[in-house]
DRENDO-1510 file (C-alpha; in Angstrom, 1 decimal, always signed):
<recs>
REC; n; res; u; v; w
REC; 1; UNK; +0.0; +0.0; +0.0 .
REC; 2; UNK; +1.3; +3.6; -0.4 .
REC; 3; UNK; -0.3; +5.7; +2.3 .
REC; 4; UNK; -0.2; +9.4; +1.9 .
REC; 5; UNK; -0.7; +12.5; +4.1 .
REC; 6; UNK; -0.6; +15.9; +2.2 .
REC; 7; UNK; -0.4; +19.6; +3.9 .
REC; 8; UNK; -0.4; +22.8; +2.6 .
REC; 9; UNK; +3.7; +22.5; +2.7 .
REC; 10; UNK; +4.4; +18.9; +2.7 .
REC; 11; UNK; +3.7; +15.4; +1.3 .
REC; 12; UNK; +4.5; +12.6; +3.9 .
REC; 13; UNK; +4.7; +9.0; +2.1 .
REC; 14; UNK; +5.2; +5.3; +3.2 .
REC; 15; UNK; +4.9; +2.0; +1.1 .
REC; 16; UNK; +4.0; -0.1; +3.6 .
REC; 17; UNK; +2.7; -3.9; +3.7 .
REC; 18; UNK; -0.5; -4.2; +5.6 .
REC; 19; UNK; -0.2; -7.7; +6.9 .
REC; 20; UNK; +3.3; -7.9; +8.4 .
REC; 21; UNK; +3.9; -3.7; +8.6 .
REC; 22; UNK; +6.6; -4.1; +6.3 .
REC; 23; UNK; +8.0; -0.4; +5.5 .
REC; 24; UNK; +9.7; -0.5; +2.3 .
REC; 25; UNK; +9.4; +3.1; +1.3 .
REC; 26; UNK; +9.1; +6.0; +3.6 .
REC; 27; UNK; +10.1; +9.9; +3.4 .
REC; 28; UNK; +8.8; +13.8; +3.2 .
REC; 29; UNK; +8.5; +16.2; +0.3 .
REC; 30; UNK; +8.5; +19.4; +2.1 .
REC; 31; UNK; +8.6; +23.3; +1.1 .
REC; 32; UNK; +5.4; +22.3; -1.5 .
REC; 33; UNK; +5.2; +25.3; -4.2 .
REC; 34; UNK; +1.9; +26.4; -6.0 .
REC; 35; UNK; +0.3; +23.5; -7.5 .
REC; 36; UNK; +3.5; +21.4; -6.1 .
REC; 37; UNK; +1.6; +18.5; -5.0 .
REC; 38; UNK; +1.2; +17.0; -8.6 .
REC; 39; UNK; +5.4; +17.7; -8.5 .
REC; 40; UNK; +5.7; +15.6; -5.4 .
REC; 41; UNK; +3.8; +12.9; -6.5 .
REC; 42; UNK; +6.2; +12.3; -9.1 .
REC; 43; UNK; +9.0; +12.9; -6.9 .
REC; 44; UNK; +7.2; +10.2; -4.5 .
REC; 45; UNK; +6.7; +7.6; -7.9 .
REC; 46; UNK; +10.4; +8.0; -8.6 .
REC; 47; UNK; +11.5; +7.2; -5.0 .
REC; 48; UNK; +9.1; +4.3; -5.1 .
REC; 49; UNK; +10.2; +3.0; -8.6 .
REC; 50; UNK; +13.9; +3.4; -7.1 .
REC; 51; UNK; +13.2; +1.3; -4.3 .
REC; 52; UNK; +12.5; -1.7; -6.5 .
REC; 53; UNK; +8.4; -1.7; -6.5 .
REC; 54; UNK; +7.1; -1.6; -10.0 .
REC; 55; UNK; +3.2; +0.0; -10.2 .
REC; 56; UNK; +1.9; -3.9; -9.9 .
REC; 57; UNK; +3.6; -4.1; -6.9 .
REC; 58; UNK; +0.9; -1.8; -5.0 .
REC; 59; UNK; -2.2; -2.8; -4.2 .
REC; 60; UNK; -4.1; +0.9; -3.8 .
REC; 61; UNK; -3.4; +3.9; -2.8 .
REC; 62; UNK; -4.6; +5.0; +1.1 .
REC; 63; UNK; -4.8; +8.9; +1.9 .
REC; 64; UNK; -4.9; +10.6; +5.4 .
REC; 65; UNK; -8.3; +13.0; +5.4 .
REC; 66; UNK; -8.8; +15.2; +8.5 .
REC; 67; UNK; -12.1; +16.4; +8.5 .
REC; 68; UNK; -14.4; +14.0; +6.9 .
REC; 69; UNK; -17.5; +15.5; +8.9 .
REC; 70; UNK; -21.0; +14.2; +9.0 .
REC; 71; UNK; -21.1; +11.9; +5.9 .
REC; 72; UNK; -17.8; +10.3; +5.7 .
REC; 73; UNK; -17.5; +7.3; +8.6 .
REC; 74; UNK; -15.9; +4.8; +7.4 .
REC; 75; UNK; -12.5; +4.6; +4.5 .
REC; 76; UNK; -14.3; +5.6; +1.4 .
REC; 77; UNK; -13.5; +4.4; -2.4 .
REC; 78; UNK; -12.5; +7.8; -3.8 .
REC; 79; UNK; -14.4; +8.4; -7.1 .
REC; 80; UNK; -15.2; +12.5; -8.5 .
REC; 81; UNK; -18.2; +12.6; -6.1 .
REC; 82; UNK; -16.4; +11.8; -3.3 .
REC; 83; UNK; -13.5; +13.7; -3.6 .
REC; 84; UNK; -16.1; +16.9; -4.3 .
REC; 85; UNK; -17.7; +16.0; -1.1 .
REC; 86; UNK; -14.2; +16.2; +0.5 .
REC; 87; UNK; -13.7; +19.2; -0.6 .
REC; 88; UNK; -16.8; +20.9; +0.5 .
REC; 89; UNK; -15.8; +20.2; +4.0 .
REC; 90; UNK; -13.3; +22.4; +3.9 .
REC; 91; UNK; -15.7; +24.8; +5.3 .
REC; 92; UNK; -14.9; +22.7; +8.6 .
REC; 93; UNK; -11.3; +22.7; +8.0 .
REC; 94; UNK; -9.4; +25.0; +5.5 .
REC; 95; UNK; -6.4; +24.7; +6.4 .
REC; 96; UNK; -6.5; +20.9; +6.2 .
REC; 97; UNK; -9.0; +19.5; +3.4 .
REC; 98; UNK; -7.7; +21.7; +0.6 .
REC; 99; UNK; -4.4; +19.7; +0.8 .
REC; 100; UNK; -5.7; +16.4; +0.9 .
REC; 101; UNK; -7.7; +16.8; -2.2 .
REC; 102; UNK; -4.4; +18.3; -4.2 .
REC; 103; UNK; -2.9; +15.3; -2.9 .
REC; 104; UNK; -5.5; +12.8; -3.9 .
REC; 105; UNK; -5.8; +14.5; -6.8 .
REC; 106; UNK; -2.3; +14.3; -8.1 .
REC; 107; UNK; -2.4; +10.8; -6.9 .
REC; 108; UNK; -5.4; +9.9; -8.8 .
REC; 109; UNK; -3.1; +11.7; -11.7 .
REC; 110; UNK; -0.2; +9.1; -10.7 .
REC; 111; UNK; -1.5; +6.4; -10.3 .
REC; 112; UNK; -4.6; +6.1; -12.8 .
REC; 113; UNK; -5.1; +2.3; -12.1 .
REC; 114; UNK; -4.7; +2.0; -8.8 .
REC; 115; UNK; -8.0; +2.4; -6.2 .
REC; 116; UNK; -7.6; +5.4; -4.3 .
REC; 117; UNK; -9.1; +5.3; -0.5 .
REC; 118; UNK; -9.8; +7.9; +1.9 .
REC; 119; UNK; -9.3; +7.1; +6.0 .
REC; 120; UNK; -10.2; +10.1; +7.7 .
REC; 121; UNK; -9.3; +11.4; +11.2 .
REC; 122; UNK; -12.1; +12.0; +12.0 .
REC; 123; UNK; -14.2; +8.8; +11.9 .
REC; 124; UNK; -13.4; +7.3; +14.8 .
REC; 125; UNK; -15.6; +9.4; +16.9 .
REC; 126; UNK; -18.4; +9.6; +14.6 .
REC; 127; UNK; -20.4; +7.7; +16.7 .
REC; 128; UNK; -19.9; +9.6; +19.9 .
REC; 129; UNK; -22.4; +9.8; +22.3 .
REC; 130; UNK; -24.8; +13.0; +21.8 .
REC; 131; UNK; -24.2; +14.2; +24.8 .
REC; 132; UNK; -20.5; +14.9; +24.2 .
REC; 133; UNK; -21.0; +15.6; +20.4 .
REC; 134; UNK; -23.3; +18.6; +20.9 .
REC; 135; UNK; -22.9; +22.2; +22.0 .
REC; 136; UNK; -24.4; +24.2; +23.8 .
REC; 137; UNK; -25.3; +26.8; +21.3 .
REC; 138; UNK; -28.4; +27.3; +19.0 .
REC; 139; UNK; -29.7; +23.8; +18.4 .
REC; 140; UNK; -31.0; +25.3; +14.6 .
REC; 141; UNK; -27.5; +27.2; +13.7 .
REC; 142; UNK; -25.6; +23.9; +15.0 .
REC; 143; UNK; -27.6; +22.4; +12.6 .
REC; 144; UNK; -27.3; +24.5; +9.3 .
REC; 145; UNK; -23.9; +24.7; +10.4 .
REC; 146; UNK; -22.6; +21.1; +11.1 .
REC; 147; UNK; -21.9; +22.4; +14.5 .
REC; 148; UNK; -20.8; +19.2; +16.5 .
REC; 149; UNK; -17.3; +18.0; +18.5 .
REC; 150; UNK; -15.9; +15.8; +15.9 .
REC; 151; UNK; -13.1; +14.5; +17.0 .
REC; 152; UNK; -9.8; +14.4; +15.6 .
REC; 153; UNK; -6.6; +11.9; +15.2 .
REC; 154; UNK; -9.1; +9.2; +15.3 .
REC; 155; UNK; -6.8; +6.6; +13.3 .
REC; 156; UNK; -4.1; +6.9; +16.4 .
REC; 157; UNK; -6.6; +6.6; +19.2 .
REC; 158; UNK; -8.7; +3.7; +17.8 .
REC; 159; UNK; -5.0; +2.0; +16.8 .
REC; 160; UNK; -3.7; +3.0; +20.4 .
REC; 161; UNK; -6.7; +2.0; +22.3 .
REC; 162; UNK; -6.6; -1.2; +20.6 .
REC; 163; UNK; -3.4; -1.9; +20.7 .
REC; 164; UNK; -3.5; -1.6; +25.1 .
REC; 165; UNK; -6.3; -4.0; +25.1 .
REC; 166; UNK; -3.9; -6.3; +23.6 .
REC; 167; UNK; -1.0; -5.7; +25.6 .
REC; 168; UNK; -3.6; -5.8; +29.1 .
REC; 169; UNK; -4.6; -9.5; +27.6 .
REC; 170; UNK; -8.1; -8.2; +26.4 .
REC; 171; UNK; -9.8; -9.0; +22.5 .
REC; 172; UNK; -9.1; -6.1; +20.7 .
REC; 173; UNK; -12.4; -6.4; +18.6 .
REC; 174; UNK; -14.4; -7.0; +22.4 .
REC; 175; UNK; -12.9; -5.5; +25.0 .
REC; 176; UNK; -16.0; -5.5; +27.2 .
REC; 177; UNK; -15.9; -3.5; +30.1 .
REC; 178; UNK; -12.3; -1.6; +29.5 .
REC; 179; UNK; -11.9; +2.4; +30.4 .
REC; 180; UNK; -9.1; +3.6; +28.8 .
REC; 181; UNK; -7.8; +7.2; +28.7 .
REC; 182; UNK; -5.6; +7.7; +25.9 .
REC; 183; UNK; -3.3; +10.9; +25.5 .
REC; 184; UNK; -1.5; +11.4; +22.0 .
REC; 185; UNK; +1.1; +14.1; +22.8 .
REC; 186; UNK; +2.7; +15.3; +19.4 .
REC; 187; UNK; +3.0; +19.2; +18.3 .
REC; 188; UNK; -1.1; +18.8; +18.2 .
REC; 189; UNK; -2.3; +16.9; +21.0 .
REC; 190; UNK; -5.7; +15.3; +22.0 .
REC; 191; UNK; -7.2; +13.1; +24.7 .
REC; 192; UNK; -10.0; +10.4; +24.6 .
REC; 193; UNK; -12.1; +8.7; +26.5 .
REC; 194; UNK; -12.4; +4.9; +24.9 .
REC; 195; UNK; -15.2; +2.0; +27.0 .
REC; 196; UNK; -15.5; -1.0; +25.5 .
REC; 197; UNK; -13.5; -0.2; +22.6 .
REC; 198; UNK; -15.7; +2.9; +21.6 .
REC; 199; UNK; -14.8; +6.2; +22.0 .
REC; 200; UNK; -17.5; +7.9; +24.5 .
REC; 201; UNK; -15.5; +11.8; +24.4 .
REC; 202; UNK; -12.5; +13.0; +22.9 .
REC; 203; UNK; -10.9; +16.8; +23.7 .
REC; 204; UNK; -11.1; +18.3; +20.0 .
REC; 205; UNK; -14.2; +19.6; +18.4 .
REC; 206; UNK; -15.4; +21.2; +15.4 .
REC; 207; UNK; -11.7; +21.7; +14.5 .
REC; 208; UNK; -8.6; +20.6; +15.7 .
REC; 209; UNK; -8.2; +23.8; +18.1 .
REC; 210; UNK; -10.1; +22.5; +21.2 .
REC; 211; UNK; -8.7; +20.5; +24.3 .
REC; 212; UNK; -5.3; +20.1; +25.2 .
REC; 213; UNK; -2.4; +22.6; +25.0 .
REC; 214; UNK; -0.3; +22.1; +21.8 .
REC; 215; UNK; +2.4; +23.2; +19.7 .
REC; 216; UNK; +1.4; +26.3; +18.3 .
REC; 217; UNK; -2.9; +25.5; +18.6 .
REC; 218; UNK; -4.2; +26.6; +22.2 .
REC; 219; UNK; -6.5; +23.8; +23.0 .
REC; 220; UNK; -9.7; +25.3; +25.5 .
REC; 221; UNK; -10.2; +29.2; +24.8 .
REC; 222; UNK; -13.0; +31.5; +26.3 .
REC; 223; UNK; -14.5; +31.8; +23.1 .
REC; 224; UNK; -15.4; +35.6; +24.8 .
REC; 225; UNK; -11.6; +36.2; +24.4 .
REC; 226; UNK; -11.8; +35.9; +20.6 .
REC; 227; UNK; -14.5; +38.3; +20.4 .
REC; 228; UNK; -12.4; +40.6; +22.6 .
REC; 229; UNK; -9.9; +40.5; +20.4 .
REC; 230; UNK; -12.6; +41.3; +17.5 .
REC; 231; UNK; -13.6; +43.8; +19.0 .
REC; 232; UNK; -10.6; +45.4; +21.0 .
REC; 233; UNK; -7.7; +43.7; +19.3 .
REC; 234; UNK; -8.1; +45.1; +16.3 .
REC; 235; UNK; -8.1; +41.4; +14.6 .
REC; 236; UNK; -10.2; +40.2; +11.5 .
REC; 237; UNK; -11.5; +36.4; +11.3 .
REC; 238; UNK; -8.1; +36.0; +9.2 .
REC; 239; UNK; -6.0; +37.1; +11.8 .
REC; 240; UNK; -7.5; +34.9; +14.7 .
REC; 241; UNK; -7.5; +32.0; +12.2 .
REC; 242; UNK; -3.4; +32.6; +11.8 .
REC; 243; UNK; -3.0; +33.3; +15.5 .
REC; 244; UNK; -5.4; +30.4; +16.6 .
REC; 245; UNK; -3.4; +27.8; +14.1 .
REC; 246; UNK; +0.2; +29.2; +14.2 .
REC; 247; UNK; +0.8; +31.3; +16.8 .
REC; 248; UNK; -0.7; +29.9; +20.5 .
REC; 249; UNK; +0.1; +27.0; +22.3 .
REC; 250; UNK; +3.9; +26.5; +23.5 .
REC; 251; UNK; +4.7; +28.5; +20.6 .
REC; 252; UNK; +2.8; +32.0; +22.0 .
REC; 253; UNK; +3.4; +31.4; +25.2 .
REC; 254; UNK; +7.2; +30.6; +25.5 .
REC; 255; UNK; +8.4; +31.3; +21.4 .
REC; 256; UNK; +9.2; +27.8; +21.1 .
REC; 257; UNK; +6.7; +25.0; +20.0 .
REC; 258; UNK; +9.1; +21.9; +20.4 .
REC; 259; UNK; +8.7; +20.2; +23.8 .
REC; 260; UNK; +12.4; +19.5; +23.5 .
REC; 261; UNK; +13.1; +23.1; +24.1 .
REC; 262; UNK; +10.6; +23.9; +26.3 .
REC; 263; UNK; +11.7; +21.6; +28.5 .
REC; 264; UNK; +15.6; +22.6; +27.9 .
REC; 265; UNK; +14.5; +26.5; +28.5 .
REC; 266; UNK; +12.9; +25.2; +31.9 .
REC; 267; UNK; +15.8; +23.8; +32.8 .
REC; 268; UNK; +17.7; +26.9; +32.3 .
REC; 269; UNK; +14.9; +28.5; +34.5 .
REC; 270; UNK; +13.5; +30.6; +31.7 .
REC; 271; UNK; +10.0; +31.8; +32.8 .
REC; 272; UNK; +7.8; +32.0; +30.5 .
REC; 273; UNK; +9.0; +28.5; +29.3 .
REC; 274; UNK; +7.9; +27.7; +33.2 .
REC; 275; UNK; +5.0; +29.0; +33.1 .
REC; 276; UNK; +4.2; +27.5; +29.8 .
REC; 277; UNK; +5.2; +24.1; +31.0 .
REC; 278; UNK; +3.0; +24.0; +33.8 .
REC; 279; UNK; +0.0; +25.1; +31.6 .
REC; 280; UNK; +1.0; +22.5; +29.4 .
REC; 281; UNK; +0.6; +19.7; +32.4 .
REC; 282; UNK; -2.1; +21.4; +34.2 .
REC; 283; UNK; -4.0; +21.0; +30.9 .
REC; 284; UNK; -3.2; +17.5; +30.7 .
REC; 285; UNK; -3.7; +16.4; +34.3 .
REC; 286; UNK; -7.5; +18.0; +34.1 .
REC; 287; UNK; -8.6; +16.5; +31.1 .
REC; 288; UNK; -7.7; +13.0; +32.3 .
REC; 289; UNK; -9.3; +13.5; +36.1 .
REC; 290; UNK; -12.6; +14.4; +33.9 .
REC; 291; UNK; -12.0; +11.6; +31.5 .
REC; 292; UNK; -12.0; +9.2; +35.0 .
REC; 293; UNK; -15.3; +11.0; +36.0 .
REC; 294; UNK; -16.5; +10.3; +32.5 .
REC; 295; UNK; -15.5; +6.6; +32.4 .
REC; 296; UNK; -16.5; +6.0; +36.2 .
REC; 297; UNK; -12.5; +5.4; +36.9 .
REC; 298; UNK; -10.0; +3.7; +34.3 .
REC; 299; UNK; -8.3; +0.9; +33.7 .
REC; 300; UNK; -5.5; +2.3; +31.8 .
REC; 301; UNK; -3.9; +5.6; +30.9 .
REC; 302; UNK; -2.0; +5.0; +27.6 .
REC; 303; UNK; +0.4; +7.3; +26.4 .
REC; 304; UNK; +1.0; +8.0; +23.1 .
REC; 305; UNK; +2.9; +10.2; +19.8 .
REC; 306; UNK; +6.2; +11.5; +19.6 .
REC; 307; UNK; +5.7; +13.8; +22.7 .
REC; 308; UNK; +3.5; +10.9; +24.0 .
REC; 309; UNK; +6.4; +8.2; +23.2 .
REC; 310; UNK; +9.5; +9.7; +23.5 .
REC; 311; UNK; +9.6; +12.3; +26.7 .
REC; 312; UNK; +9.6; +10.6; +30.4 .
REC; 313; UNK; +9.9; +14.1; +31.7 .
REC; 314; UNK; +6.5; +14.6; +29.9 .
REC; 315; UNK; +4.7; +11.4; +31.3 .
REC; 316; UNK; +6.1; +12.0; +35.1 .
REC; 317; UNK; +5.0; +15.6; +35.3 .
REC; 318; UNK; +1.6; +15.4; +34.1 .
REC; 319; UNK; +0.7; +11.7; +36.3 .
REC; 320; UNK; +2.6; +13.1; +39.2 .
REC; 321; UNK; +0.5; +13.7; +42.6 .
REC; 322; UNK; -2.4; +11.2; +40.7 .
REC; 323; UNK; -2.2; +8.4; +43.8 .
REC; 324; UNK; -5.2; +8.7; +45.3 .
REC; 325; UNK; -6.9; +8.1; +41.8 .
REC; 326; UNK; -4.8; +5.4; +41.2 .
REC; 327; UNK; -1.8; +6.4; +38.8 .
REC; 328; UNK; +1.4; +6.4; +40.0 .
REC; 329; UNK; +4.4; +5.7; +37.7 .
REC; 330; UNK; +7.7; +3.6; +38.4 .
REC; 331; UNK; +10.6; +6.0; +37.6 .
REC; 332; UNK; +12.8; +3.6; +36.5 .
REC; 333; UNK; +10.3; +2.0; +33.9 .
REC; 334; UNK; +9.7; +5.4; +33.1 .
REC; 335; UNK; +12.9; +6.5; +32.2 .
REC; 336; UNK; +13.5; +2.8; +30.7 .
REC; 337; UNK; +14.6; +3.3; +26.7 .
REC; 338; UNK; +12.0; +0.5; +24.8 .
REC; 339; UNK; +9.9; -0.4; +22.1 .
REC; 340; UNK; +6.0; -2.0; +21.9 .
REC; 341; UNK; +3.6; -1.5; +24.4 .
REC; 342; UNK; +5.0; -1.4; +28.0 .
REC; 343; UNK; +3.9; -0.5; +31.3 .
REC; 344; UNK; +5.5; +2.3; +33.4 .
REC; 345; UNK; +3.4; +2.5; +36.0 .
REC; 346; UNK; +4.4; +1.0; +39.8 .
REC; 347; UNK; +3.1; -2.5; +41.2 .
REC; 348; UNK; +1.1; -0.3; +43.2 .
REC; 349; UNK; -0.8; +1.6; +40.7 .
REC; 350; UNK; -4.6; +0.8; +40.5 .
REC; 351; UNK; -4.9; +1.9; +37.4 .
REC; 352; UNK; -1.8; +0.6; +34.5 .
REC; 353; UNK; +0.1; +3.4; +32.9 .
REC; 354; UNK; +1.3; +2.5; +29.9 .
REC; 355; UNK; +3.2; +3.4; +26.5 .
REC; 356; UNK; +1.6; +2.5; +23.0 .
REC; 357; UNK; +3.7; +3.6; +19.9 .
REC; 358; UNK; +1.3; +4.4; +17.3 .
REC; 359; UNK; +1.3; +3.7; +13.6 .
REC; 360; UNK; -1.3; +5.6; +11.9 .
REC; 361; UNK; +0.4; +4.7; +8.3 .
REC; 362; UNK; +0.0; +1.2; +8.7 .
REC; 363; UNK; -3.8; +1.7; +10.1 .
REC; 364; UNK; -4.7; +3.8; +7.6 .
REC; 365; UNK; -2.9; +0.6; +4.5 .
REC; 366; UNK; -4.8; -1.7; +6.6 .
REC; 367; UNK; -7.9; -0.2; +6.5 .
REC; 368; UNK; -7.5; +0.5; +2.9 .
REC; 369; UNK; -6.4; -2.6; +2.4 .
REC; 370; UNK; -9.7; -4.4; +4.0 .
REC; 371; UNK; -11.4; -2.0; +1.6 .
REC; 372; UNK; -10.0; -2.7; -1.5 .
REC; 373; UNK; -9.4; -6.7; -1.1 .
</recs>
């Protein structure tokens, strides 16, 4: 399978096998002129042809889709309809869906005999309970609006949350009875709340701005201090758009949006990487104390992403003081290097802390695959 995930700047690509995960192919296009996604798919077909796979070597083509909104809940067989539909829902995400159809586009251009599938982010949580999908707003504008929480890195929470009922000795396809709180910490970040393998909430909304602190996105905002910067600010829709996307998070509050640097400006004592830090946690630490009130308590906490992954500062600082709900974390498996699912959490803990690495490229080739075949 060759699994792609276009932006506005860059064209991520993996050839991938979807039975045994088998990565024979994998790389970035980045700095994406006008009209430079046809350009990188031709750069990507070269790579692959280099690589020794000849066109009859792939089976179809699988493409990351953020937003696929109300209609689109399961991978989709991309024909002209479809990818029209796709692109209408860039209303609910401009700076996201416009990319994706270049990319499936030029792909479609690239590869004319090849099926072309779209797995979107966003399915994963279609089915969420009303009560966490709706806002409180209007119920008529919500409605002629497509108003709802959506829900987004869906493929990596339904992969993760799988993947830990596996490692706890559950079924993946019937884990009856599991709570699971699963945190992907990467420069955007979300949190979900997954029982019996479903999800029942998840931290991001309409868009991918909502929940947790991120990057450059702020996560939870008064949504009276947008229209106090309408009003007093002096900012346009455009300008809150930029500043929402680009220009919050880590990034606005400390200038630096890698966690790596954060956490090396802390060290240095820096204060507004401090202070940033600790919103960062704080953020963290409150959305999983509401998932456990959601879930009625937990049976896991699953870290996951490169943030997610990769930092035991990260993981220690936002489970830290958790004991009397059950988390507590063994420093030395914490800080243990490893690979696979593993626990860090202490003998003690109620509740298992764990890592999950993710693999949202061989998700979305296997879903495509189960499509296609």
């Amino acid at each position: 399978m060759l699994v792609l995930n276009a932006g506005s700047s860059s064209l991520k690509y993996q050839a991938v096998e979807p039975g045994r995960g088998t990565v024979h192919l994998q790389g970035t296009v980045e700095r994406l002129e006008r009209d430079g996604h046809r350009a990188a798919l031709e750069q990507v077909a070269h790579e692959v042809r280099g690589a020794g796979l000849a066109q009859q070597d792939l089976l179809a083509v699988g493409h990351r889709v953020v937003h696929g909104g109300a209609d689109f809940s399961t991978p989709t067989l991309l024909d002209e309809d479809v990818v029209d539909r796709i692109d209408a829902l860039s209303v609910l995400a401009p700076l996201h869906n416009p990319p994706a159809v270049a990319g499936i586009r030029s792909a479609q251009a690239a590869y004319p005999d090849l099926a072309q599938v779209a797995v979107f982010d966003t399915a994963f949580f279609h089915d969420l309970p009303d009560r966490a999908a709706t806002y409180a707003i209007d119920r008529e504008l919500a409605e002629t609006h497509q108003v709802r929480r959506y829900g987004f890195h869906g493929t990596s929470h339904e992969w993760v949350s799988r993947a830990a009922a596996e490692h706890l000795g559950r079924d993946p396809d019937a884990p009856a009875g599991l709570r699971v709180v699963v945190l992907h910490l990467g420069n955007g970040a979300s949190a979900s709340a997954v029982r019996d393998g479903r999800p029942v909430d998840t931290s991001m909304g309409l868009t991918p701005l909502e929940g947790l602190v991120m990057g450059t996105r702020p996560g939870d905002v008064d949504p009276g201090v947008l229209l106090h910067l309408l009003r007093e600010g002096g900012l346009d829709a455009a300008a809150l758009e930029r500043m929402l996307f680009k220009g919050a998070g880590l990034g606005g509050l400390t200038g630096l949006s890698d966690v790596r640097d954060v956490l090396a400006a802390v060290d240095r004592g820096d204060p507004a990487a401090v202070l940033g830090w600790e919103v960062y946690v704080h953020r963290i630490r409150k959305y999983v104390g509401a998932y456990l009130a959601v879930l009625g308590g937990a049976d896991a906490v699953v870290f996951t992403a490169g943030v997610g992954e990769h930092s035991a500062r990260a993981r220690a600082d936002t489970m830290a003081g958790l004991e009397q709900l059950g988390i507590e974390i063994d420093p030395p498996r914490n800080e243990a290097d490893g690979s696979g699912a593993r626990h860090i959490s202490s003998d003690r803990s109620r509740v298992a802390v764990l890592v999950v690495p993710t693999n949202e490229e061989l998700a979305i080739a296997r879903q495509t695959a189960a499509l296609v075949r």
